[in-house]
PDB file of N, CA, C and O in Angstrom, chain B, residues numbered from 101:
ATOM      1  N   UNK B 101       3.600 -13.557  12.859  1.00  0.00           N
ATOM      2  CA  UNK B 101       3.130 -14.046  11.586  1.00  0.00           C
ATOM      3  C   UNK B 101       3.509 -13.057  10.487  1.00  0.00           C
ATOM      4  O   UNK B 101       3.344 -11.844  10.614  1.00  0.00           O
ATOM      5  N   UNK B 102       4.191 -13.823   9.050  1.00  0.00           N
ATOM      6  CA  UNK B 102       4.303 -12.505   8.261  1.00  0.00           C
ATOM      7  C   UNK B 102       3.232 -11.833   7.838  1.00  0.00           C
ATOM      8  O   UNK B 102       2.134 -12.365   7.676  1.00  0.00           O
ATOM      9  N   UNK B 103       3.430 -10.862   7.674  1.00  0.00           N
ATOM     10  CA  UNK B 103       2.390  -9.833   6.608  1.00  0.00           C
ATOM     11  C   UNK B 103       2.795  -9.857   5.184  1.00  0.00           C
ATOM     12  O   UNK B 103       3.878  -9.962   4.609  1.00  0.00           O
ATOM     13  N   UNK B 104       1.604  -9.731   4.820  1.00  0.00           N
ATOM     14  CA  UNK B 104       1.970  -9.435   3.236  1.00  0.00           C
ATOM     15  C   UNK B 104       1.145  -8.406   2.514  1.00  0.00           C
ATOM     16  O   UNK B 104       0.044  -8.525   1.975  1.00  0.00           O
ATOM     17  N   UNK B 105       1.951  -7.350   2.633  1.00  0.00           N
ATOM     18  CA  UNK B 105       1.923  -5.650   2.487  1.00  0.00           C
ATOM     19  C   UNK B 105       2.640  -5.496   1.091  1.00  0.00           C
ATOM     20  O   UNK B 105       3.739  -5.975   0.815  1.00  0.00           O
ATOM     21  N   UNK B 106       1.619  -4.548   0.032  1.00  0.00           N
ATOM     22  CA  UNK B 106       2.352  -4.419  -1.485  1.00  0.00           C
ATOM     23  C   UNK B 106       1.673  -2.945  -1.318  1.00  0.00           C
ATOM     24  O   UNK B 106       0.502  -2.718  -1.015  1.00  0.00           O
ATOM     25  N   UNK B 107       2.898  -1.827  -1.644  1.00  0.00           N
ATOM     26  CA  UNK B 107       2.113  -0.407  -1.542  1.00  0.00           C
ATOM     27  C   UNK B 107       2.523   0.104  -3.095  1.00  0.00           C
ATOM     28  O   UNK B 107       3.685   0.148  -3.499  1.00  0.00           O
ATOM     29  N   UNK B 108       1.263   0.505  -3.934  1.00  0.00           N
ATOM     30  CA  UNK B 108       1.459   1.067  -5.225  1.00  0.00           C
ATOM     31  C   UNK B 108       1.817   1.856  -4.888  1.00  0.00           C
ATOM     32  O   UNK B 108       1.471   2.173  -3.750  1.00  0.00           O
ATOM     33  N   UNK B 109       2.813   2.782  -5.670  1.00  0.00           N
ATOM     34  CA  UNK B 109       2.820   4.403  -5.192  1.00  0.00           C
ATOM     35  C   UNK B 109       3.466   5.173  -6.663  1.00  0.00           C
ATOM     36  O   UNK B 109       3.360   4.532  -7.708  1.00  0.00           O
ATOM     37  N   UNK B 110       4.000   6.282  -6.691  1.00  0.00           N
ATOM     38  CA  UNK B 110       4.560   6.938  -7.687  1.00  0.00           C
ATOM     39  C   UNK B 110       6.051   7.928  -7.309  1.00  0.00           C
ATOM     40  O   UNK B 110       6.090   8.063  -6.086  1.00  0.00           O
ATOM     41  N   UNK B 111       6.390   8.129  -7.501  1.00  0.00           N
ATOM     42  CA  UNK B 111       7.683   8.719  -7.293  1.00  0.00           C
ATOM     43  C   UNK B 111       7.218  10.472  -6.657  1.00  0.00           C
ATOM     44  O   UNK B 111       7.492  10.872  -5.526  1.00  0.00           O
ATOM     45  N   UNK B 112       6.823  10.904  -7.227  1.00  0.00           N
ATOM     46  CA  UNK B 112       6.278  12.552  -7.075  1.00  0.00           C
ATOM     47  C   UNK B 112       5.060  12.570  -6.240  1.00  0.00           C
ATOM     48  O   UNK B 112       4.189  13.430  -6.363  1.00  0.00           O
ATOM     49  N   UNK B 113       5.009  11.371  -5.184  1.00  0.00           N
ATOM     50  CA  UNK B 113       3.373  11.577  -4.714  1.00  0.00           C
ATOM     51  C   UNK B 113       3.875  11.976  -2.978  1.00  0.00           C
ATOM     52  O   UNK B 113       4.853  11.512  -2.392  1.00  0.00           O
ATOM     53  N   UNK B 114       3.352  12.488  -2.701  1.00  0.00           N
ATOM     54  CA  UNK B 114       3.732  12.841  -1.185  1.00  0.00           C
ATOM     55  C   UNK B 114       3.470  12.331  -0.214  1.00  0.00           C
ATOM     56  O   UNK B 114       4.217  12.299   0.763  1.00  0.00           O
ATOM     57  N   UNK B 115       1.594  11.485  -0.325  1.00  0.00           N
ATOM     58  CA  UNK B 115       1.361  11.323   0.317  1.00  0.00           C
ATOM     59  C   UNK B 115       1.740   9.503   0.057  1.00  0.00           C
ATOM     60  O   UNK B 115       1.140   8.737   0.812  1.00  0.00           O
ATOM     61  N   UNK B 116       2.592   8.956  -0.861  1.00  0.00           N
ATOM     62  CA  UNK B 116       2.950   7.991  -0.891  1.00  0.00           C
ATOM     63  C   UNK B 116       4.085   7.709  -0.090  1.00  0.00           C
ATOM     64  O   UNK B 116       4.451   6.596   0.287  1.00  0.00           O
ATOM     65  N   UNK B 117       4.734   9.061   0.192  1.00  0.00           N
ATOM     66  CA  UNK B 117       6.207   8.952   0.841  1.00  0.00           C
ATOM     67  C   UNK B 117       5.817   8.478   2.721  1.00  0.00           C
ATOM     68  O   UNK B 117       6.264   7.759   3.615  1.00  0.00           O
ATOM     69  N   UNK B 118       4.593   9.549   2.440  1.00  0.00           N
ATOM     70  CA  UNK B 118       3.934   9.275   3.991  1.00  0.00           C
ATOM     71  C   UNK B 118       3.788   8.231   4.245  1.00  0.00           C
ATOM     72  O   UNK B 118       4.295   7.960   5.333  1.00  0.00           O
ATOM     73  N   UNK B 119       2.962   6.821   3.411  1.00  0.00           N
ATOM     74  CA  UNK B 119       2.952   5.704   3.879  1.00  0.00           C
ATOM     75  C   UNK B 119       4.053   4.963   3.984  1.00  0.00           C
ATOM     76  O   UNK B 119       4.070   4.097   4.860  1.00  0.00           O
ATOM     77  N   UNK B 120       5.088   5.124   3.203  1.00  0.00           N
ATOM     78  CA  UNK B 120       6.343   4.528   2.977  1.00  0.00           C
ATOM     79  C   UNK B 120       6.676   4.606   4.419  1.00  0.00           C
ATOM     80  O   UNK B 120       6.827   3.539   5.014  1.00  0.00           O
ATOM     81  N   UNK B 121       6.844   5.987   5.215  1.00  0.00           N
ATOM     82  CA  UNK B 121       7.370   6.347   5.831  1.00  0.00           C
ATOM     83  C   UNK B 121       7.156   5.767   7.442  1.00  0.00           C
ATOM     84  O   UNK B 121       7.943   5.653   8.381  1.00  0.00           O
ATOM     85  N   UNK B 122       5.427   5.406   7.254  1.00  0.00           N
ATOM     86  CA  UNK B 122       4.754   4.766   8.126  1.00  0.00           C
ATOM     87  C   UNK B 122       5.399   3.430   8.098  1.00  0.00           C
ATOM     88  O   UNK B 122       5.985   3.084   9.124  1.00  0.00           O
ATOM     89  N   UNK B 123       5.380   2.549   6.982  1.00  0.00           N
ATOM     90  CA  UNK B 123       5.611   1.160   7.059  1.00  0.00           C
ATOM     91  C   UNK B 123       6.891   0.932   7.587  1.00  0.00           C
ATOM     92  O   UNK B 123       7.208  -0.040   8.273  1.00  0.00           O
ATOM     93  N   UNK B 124       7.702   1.972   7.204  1.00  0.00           N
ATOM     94  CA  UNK B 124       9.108   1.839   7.384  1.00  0.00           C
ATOM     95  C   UNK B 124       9.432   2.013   9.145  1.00  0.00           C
ATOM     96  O   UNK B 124       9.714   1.034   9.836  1.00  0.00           O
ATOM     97  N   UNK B 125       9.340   3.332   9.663  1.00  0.00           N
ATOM     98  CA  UNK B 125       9.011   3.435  10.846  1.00  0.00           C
ATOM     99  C   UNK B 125       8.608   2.501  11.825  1.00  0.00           C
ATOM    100  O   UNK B 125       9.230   2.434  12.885  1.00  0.00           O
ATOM    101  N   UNK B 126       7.251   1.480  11.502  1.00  0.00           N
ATOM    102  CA  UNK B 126       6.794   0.418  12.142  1.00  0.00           C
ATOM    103  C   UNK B 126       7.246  -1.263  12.024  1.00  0.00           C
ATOM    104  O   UNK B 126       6.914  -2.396  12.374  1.00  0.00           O
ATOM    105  N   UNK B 127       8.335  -0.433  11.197  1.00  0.00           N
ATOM    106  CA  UNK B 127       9.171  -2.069  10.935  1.00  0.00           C
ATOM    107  C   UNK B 127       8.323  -2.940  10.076  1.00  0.00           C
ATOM    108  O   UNK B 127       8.534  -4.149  10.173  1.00  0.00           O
ATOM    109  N   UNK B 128       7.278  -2.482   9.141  1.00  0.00           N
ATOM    110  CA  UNK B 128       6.642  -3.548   8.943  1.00  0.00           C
ATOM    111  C   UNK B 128       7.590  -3.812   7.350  1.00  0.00           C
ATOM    112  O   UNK B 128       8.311  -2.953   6.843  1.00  0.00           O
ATOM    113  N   UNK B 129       7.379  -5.024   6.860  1.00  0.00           N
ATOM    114  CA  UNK B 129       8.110  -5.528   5.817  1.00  0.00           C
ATOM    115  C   UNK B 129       6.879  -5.290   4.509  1.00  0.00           C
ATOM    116  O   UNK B 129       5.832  -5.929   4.609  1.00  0.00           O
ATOM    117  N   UNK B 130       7.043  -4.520   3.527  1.00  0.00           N
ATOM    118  CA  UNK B 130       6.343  -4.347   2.507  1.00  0.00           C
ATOM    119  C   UNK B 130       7.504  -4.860   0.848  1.00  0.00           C
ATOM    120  O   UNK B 130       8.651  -5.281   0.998  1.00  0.00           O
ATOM    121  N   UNK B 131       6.856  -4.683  -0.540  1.00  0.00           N
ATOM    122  CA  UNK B 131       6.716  -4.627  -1.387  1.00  0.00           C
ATOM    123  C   UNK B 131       6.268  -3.444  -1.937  1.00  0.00           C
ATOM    124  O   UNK B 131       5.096  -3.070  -1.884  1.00  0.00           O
ATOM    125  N   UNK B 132       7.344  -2.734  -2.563  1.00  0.00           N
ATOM    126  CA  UNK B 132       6.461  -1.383  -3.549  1.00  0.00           C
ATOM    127  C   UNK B 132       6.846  -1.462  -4.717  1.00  0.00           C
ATOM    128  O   UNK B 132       7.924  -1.878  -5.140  1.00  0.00           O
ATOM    129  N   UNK B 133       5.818  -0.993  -5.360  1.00  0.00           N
ATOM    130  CA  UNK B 133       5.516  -1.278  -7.069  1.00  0.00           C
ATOM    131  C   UNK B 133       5.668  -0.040  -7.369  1.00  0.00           C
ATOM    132  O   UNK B 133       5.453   0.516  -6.292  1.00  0.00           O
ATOM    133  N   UNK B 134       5.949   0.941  -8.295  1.00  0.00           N
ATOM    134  CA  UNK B 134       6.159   2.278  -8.797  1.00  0.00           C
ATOM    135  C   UNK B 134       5.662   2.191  -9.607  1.00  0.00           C
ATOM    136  O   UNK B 134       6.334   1.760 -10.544  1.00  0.00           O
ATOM    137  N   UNK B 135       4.119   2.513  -9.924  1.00  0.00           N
ATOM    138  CA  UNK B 135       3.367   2.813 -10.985  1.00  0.00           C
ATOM    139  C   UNK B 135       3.691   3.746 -12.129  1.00  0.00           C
ATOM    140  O   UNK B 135       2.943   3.930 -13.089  1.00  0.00           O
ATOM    141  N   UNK B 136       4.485   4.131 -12.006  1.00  0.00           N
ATOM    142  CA  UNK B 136       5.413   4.870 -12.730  1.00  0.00           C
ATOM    143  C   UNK B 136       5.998   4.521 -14.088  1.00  0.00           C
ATOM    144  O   UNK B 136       5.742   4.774 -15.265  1.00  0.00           O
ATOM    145  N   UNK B 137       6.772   3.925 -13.498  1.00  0.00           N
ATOM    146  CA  UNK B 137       7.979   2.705 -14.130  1.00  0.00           C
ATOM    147  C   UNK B 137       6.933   1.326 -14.519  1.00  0.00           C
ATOM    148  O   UNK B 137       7.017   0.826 -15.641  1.00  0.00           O
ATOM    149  N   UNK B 138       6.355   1.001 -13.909  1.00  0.00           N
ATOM    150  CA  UNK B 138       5.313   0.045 -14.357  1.00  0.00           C
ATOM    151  C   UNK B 138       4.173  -0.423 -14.306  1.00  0.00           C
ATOM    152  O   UNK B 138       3.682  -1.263 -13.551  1.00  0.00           O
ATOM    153  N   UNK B 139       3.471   0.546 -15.723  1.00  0.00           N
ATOM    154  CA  UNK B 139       2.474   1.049 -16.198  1.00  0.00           C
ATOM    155  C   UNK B 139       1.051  -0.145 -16.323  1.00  0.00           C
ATOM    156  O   UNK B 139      -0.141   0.129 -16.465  1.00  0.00           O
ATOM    157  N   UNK B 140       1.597  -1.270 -16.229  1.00  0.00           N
ATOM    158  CA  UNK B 140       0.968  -2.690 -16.784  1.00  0.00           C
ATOM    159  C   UNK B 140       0.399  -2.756 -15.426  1.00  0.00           C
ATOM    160  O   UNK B 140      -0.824  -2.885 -15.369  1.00  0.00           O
ATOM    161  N   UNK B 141       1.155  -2.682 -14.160  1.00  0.00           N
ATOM    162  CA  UNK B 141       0.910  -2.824 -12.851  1.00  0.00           C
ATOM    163  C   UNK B 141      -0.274  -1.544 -12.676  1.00  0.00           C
ATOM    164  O   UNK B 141      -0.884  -2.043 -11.730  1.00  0.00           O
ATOM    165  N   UNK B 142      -0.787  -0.624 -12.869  1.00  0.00           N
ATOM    166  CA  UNK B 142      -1.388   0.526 -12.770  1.00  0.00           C
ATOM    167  C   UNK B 142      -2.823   0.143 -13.052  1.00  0.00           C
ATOM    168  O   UNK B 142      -3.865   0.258 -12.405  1.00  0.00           O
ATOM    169  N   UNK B 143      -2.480  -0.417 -14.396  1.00  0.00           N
ATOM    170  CA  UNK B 143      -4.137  -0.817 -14.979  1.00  0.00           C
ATOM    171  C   UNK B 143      -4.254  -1.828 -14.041  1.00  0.00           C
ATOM    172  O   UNK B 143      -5.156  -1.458 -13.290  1.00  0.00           O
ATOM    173  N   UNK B 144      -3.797  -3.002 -13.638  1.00  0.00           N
ATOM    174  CA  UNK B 144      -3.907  -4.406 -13.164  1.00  0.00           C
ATOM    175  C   UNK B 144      -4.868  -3.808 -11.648  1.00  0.00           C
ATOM    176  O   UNK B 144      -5.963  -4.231 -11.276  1.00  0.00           O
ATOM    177  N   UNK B 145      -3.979  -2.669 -10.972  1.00  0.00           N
ATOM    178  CA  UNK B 145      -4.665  -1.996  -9.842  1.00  0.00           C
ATOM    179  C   UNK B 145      -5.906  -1.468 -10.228  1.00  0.00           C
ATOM    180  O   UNK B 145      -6.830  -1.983  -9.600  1.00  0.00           O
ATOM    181  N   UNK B 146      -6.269  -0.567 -11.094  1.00  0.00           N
ATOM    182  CA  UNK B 146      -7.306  -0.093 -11.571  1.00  0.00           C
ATOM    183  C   UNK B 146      -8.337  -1.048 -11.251  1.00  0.00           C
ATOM    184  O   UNK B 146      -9.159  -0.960 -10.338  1.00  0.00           O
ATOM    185  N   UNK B 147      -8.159  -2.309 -12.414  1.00  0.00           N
ATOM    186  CA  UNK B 147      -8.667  -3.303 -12.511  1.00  0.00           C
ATOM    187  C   UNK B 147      -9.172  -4.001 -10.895  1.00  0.00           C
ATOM    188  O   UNK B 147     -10.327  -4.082 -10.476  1.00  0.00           O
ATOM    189  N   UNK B 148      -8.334  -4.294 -10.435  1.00  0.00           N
ATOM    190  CA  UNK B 148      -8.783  -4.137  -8.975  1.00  0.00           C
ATOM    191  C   UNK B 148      -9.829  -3.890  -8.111  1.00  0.00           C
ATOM    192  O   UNK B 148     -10.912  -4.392  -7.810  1.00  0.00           O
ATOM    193  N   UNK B 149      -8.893  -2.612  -7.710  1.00  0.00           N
ATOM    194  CA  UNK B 149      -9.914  -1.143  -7.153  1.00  0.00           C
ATOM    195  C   UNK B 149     -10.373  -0.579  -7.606  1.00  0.00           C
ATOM    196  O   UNK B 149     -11.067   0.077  -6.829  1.00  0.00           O
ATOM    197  N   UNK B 150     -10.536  -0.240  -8.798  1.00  0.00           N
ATOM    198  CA  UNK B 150     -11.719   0.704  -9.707  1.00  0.00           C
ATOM    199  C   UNK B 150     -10.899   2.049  -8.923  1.00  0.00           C
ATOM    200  O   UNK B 150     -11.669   3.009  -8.878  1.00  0.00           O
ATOM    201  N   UNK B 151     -10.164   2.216  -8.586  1.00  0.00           N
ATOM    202  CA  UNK B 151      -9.581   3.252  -8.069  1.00  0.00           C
ATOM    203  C   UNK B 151      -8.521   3.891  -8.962  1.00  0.00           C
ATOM    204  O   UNK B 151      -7.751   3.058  -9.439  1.00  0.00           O
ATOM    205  N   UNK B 152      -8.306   5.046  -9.279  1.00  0.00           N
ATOM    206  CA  UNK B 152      -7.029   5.800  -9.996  1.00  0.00           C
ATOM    207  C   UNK B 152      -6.099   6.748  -9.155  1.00  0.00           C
ATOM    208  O   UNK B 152      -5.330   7.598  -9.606  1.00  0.00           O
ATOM    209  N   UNK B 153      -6.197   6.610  -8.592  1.00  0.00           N
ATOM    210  CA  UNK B 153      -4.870   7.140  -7.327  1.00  0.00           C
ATOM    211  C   UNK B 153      -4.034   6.507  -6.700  1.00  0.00           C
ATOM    212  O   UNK B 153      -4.236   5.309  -6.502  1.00  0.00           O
ATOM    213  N   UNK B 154      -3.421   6.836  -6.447  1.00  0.00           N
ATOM    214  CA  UNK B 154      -2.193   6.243  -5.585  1.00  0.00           C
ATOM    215  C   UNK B 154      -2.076   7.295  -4.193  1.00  0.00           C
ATOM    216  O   UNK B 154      -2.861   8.233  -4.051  1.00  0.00           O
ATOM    217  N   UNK B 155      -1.330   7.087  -3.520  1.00  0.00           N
ATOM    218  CA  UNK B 155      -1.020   5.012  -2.595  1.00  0.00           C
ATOM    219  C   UNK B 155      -2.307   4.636  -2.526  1.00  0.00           C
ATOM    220  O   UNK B 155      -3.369   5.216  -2.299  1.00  0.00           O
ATOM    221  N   UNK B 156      -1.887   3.232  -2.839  1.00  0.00           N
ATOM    222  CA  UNK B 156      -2.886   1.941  -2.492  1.00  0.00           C
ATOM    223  C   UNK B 156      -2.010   1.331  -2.278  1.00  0.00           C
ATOM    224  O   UNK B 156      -0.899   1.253  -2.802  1.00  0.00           O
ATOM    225  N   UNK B 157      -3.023   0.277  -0.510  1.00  0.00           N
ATOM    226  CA  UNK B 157      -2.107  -0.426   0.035  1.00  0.00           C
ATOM    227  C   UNK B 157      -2.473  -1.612   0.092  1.00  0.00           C
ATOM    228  O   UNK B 157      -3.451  -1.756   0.826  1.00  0.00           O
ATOM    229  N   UNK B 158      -1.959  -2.878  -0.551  1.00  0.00           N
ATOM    230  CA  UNK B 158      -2.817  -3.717   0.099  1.00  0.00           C
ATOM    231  C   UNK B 158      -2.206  -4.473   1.627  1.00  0.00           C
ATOM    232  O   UNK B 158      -1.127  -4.249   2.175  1.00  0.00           O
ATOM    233  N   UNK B 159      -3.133  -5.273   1.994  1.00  0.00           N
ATOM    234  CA  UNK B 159      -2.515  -5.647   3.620  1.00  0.00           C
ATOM    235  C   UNK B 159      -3.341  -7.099   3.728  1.00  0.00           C
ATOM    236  O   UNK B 159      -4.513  -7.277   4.060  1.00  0.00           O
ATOM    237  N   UNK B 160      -2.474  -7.930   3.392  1.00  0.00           N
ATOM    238  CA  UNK B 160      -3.375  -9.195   3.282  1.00  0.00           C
ATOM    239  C   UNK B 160      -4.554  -9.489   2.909  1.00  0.00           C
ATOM    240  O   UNK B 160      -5.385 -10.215   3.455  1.00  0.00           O
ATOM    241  N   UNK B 161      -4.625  -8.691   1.617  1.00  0.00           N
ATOM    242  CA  UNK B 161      -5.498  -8.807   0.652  1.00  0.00           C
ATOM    243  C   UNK B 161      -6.934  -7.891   0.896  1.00  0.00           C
ATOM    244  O   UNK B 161      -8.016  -8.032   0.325  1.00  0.00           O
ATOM    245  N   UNK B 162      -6.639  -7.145   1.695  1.00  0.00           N
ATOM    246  CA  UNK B 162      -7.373  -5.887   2.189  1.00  0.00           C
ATOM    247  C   UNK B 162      -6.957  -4.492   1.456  1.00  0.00           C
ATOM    248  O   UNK B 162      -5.762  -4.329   1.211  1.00  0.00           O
ATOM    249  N   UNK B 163      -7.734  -3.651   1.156  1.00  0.00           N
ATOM    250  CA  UNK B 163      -6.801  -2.223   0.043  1.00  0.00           C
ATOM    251  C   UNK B 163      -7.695  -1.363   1.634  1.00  0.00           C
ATOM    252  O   UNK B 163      -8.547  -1.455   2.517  1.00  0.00           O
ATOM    253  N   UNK B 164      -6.310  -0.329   0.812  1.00  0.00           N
ATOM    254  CA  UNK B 164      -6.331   0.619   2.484  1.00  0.00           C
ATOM    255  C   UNK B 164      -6.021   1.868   0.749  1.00  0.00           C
ATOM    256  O   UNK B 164      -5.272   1.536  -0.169  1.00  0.00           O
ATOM    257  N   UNK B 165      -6.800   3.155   0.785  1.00  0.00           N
ATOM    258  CA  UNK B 165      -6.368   3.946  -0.048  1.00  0.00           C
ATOM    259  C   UNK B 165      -5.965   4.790   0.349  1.00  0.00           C
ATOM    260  O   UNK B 165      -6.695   4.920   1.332  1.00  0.00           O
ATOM    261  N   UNK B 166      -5.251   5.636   0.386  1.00  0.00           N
ATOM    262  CA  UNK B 166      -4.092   6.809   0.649  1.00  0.00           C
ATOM    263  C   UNK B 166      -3.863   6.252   1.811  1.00  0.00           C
ATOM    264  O   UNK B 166      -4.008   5.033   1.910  1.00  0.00           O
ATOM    265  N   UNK B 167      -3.359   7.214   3.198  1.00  0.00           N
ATOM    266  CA  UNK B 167      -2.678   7.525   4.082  1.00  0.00           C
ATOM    267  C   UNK B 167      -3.598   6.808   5.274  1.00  0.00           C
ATOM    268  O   UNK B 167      -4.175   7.752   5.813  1.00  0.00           O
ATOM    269  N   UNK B 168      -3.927   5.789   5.815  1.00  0.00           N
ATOM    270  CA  UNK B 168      -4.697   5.724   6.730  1.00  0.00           C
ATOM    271  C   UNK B 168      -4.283   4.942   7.616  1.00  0.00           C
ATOM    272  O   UNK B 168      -4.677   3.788   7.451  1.00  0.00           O
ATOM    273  N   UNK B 169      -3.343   5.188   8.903  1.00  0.00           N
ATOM    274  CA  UNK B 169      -2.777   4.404   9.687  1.00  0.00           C
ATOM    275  C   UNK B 169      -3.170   3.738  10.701  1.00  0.00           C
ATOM    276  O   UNK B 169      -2.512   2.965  11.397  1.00  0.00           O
ATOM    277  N   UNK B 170      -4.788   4.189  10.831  1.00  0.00           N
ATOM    278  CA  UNK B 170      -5.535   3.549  12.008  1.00  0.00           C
ATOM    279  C   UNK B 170      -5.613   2.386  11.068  1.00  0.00           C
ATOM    280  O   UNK B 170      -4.793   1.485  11.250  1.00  0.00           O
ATOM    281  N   UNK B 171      -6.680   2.242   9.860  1.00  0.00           N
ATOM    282  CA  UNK B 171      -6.587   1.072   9.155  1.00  0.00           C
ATOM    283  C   UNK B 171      -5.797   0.311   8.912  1.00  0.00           C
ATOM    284  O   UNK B 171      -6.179  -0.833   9.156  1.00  0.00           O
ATOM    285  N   UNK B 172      -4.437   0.409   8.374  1.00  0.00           N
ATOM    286  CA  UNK B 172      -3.364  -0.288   8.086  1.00  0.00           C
ATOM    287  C   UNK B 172      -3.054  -1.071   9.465  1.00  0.00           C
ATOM    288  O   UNK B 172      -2.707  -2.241   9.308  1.00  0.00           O
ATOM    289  N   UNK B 173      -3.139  -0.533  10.975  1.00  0.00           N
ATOM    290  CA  UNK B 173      -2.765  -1.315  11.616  1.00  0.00           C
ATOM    291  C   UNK B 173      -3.745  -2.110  12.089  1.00  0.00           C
ATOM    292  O   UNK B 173      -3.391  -3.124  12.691  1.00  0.00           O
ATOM    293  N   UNK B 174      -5.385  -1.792  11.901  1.00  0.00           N
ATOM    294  CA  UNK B 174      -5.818  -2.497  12.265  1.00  0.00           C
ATOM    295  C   UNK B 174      -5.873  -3.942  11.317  1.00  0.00           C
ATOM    296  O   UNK B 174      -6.429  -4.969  11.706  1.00  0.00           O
ATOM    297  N   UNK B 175      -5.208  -3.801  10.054  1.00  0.00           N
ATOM    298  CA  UNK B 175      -5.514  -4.829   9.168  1.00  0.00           C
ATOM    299  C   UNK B 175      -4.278  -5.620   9.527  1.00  0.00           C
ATOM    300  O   UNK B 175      -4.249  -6.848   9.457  1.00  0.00           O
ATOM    301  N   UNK B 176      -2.864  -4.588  10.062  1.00  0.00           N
ATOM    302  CA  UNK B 176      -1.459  -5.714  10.546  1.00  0.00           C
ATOM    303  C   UNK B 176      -2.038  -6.101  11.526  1.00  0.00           C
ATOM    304  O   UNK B 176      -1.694  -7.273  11.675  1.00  0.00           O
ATOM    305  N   UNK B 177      -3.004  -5.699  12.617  1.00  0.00           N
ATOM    306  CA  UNK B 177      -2.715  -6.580  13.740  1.00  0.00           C
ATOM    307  C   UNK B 177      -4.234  -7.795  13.828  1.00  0.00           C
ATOM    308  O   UNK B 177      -4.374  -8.620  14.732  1.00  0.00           O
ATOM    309  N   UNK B 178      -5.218  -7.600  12.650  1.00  0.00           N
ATOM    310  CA  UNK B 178      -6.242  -8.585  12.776  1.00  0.00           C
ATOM    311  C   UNK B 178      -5.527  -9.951  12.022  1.00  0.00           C
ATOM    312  O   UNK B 178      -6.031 -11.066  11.892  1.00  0.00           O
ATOM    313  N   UNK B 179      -4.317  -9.526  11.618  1.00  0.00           N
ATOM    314  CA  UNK B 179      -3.504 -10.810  11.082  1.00  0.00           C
ATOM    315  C   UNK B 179      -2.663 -11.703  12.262  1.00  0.00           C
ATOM    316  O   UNK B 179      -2.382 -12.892  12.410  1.00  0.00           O
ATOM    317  N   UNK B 180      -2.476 -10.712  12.853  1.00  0.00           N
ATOM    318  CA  UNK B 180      -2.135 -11.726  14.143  1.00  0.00           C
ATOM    319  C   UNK B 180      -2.562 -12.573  15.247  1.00  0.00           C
ATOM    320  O   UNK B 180      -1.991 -13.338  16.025  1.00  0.00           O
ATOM    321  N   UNK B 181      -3.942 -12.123  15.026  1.00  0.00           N
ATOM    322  CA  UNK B 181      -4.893 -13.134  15.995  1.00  0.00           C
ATOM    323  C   UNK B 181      -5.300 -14.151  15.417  1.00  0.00           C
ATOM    324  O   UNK B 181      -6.001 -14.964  16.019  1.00  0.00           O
TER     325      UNK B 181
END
């Protein structure tokens, strides 16, 4: 079943590279937004999550914040049942 994975992140964040690095690694198919470059997208997250950091992940409409790979997979694989 697809996933539908969108990871905010920023260019200079490290621990954004980490998740990148995770999704990428696990083959999973994401969307990344560079809060960076687009600033409109930042508040919209804010707005959101009431959250101001980055990475934020969402995972089928679930937010996972920074680096957390037990979560992330438990949210890819409760999509598959």
């Amino acid at each position: 079943m697809k996933q539908n994975v969108t990871l905010y992140s920023t260019m200079m964040c490290p621990v954004c590279s980490m998740v990148r690095d995770f999704l990428t690694n696990m083959n999973i198919e994401y969307k990344e937004i560079n809060v960076d470059i687009k600033p409109i997208e930042m508040i919209k997250l804010i707005k959101n999550t009431r959250k101001f950091s980055v990475p934020q992940t969402n995972i089928n409409g679930d937010w996972v914040l920074g680096f957390d790979p037990v979560r992330m997979l438990e949210l890819l694989n409760a999509k598959e049942k």
